[in-house]
N, C-alpha and C positions, 0 to 999 in steps of 0.2 A: 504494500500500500504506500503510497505517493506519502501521504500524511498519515500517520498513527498515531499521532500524539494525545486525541481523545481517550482512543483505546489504553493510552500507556497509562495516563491521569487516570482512568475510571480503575486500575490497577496499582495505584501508588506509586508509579514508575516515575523517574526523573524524566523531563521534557524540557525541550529547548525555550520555549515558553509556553505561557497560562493559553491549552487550547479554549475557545468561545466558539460557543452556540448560543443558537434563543429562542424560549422555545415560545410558538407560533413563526418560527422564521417565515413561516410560506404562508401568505392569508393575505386580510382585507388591502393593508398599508401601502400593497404593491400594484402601480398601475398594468403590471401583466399579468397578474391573480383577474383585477379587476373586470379586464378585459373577455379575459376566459370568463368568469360567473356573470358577466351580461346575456349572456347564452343560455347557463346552464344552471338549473336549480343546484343548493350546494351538495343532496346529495349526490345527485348526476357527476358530478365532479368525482366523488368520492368514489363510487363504483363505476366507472371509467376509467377503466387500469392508464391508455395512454396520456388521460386528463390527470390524472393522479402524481402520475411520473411528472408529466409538466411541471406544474406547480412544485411538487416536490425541490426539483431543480431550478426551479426561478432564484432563490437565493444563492445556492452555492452558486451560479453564477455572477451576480448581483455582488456578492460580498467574502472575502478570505472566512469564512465560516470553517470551523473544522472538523464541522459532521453535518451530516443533511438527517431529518426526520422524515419519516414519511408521511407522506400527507392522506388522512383518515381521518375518524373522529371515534372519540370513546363509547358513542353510543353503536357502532357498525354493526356489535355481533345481537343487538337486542332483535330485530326480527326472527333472527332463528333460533331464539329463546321464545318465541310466540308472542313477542309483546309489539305494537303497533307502534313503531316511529315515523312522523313526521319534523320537516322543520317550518315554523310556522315564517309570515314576512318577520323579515330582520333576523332570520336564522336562526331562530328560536325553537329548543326543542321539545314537540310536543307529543305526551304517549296517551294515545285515545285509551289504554284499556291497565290502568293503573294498577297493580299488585298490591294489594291492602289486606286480603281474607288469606285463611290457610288455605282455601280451595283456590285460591287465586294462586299461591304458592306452588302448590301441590302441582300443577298447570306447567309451571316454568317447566322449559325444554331445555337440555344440556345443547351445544351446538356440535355440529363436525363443521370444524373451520372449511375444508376442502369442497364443502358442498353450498356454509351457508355464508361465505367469505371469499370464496373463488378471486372475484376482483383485487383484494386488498394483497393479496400474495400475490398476483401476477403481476401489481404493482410492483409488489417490493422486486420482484427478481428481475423486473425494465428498470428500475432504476439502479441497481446495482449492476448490471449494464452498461447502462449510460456512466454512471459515476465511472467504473473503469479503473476502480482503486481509488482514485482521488481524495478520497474523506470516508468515512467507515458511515455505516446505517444506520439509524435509530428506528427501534420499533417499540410501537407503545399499546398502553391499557387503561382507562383508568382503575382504579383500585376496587377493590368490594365494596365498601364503605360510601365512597360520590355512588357507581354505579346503581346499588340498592336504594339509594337517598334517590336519584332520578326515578328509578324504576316505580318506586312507591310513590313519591310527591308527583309525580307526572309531567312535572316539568321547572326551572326553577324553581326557587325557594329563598325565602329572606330566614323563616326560624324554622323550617323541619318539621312540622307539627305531626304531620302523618307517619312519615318517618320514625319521630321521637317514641310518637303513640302506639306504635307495635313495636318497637323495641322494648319501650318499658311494660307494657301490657300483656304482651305475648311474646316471653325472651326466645320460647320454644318454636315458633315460628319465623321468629326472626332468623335465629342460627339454621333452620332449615333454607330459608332464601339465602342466604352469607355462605352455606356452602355449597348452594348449589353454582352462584356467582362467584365464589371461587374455583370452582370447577371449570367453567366458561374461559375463565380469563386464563388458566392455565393452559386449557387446551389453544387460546387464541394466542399468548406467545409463546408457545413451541412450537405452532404454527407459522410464527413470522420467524423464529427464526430457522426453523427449516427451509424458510424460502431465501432465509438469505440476509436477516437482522444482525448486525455485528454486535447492540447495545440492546436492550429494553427496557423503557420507564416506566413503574406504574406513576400514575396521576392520581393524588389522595386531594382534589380541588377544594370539596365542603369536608371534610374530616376536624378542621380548624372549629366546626361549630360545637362538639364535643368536648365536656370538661373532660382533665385528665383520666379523673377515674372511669369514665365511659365510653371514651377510647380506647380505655387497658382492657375493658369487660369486653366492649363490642364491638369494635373494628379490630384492634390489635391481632387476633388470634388467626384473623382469615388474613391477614395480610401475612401473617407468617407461612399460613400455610401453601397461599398463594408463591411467593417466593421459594419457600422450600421445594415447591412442586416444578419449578420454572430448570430448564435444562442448562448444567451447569459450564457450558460451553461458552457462553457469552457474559458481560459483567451487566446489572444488575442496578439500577439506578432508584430509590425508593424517594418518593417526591410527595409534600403533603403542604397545602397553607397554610397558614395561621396557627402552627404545632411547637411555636416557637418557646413555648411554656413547659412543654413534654418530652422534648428533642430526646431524653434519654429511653423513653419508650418510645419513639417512634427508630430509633439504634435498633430496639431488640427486633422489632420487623425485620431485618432483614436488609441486605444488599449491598453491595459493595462500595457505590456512592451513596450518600445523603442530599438532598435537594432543603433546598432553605431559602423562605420566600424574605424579603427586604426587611420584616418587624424583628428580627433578631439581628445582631451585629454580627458578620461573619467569622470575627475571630471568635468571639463568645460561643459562635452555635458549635463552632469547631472542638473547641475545648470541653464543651457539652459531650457532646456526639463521640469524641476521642480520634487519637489521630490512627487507630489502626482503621479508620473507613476513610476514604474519599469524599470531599465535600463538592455540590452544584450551588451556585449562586453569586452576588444574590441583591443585584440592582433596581429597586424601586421602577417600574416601566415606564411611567409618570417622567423619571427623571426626562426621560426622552423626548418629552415637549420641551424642554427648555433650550438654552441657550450650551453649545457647545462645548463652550466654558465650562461649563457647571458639570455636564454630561463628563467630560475626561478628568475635570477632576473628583468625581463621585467613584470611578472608573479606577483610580489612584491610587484612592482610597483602599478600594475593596482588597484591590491586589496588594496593597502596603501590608491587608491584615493578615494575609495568608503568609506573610514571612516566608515566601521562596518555597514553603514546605512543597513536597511533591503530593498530587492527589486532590489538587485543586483546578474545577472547572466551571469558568467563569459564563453564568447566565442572569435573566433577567430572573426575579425573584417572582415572577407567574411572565404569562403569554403577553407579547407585544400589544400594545392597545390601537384598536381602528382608528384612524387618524394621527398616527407619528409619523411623524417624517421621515421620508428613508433616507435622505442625506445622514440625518441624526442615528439611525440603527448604522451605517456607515461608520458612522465617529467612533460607536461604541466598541464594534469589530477591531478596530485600527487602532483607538486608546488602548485595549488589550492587549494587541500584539506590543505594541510601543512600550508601554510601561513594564513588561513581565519578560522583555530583553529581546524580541525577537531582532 
């Protein structure tokens, strides 16, 4: 591979500098994303393996990126789970037949990636392809935890109410959906990376709405299992929001890197977490509207905190936000390489 320095980072290896990713690299911000979804609904994109690879590659083009993700979304495998996804206007996801009852549970379908996924893997093996070595693949999931929280709430959510309310009310139904959706997600990345994933993230997006102690009960156990269950050939990136209170149990989950969104300081969450794991992050997205200035020296910063250690990979602390500038995702690429020696 042209570039392995993700891969080395996400293994504690010394690297010539801080490699950077970010994640949403491929979406709204970019007027070649744009131009493609003036065409095409977003799922149509999604299950359009050539449309997929596109996008995919709009950034590693676009910017010294030192991994490309694949462009999907964490709701892909809920259809062949039997559950009804649409994306509403504004790309909003909406599940007409929400899992609430045990018979509603009972219902959930385990998937076979190959059958109910087809698209998303023929993706990945065009774009690994096309890449050609150049940057390693990232494949992703999001976690048990978002996954059930969508599945039940039906769509967004500000406090989880439906959620909360069969977690506390029916624990024994709850751990019936948590491992049937860890199941899913196990079988979805051995799947990608049979076709050809060099990395895989889970995404733990609402897990941050969980005090600690109901994280440690009810998310924590399936994200371990999930991981454990994950094929041990590739490394392993464990990514959650607002856990920046917990960071020592979100450690025991699992993985080889830790992902940590902007509210903790990254030396701190490091020192947390411990340095036998690999740390992702961990730039407020926001910064990205500002003034340049600000941008490389927030960028500076981050990397000042990491003290050279090896095992450090430099991203935005959640997904790029619709409307940044891509000069400014530019600055951020380039202030990393710049400052971490390259």
């Amino acid at each position: 591979m042209a570039n392995d320095l993700f891969s080395k980072a996400c293994k504690r290896q010394p690297t010539a500098y801080t490699p950077v990713w970010l994640m949403r690299q491929a979406g709204r911000y970019m007027k070649e994303y744009m131009a493609i979804r003036e065409r095409h609904t977003f799922l149509e994109m999604c299950r359009t393996p050539e449309i997929a690879c596109e996008v995919t590659m709009q950034p590693v083009r676009a910017f010294e990126i030192d991994a490309a993700i694949i462009f999907a979304d964490i709701l892909l495998p809920l259809p062949g789970m039997g559950i009804n996804l649409e994306f509403a206007k504004g790309e909003g996801p909406v599940i007409a037949n929400p899992v609430r009852t045990r018979a509603a549970i009972d219902a959930v379908r385990l998937i076979n990636p190959e059958q109910d996924v087809p698209y998303l893997l023929r993706a990945i093996k065009m774009v690994k392809a096309e890449l050609n070595g150049k940057v390693p693949l990232i494949g992703f999931s999001g976690a048990p935890f978002t996954l059930a929280s969508y599945i039940i709430e039906g769509e967004g959510s500000r406090n989880y109410v439906h959620a909360k309310t069969l977690m506390y009310s029916d624990p024994g139904a709850w751990a019936a959906l948590m491992d049937k959706i860890s199941d899913v997600i196990i079988a979805y990345l051995n799947a990608q990376i049979d076709a050809g994933a060099e990395v895989v993230q889970l995404f733990d997006s609402w897990v941050g709405c969980l005090s600690p102690g109901d994280f440690e009960k009810y998310a924590l156990p399936y994200t371990k299992k999930v991981i454990a269950g994950i094929k041990k050939t590739v490394p392993v990136i464990n990514f959650g929001t607002n856990t920046g209170t917990y960071l020592h149990l979100v450690k025991q989950g699992g993985g080889d890197v830790i992902g940590v969104d902007w509210r903790v300081r990254l030396d701190e969450a490091w020192r947390t977490i411990g340095y036998d794991r690999a740390i992702q992050g961990n730039l407020d997205p926001v910064v990205l509207f500002g003034p340049v200035s600000e941008i490389r020296r927030r960028v500076k910063e981050i990397i000042a905190m990491a003290e050279g250690r090896p095992g450090h990979i430099f991203n935005l602390g959640h997904g790029i936000v619709l409307g940044t500038p891509v000069d400014n995702v530019r600055a951020v690429v380039d202030a990393v390489h710049e400052f971490s020696g390259k």
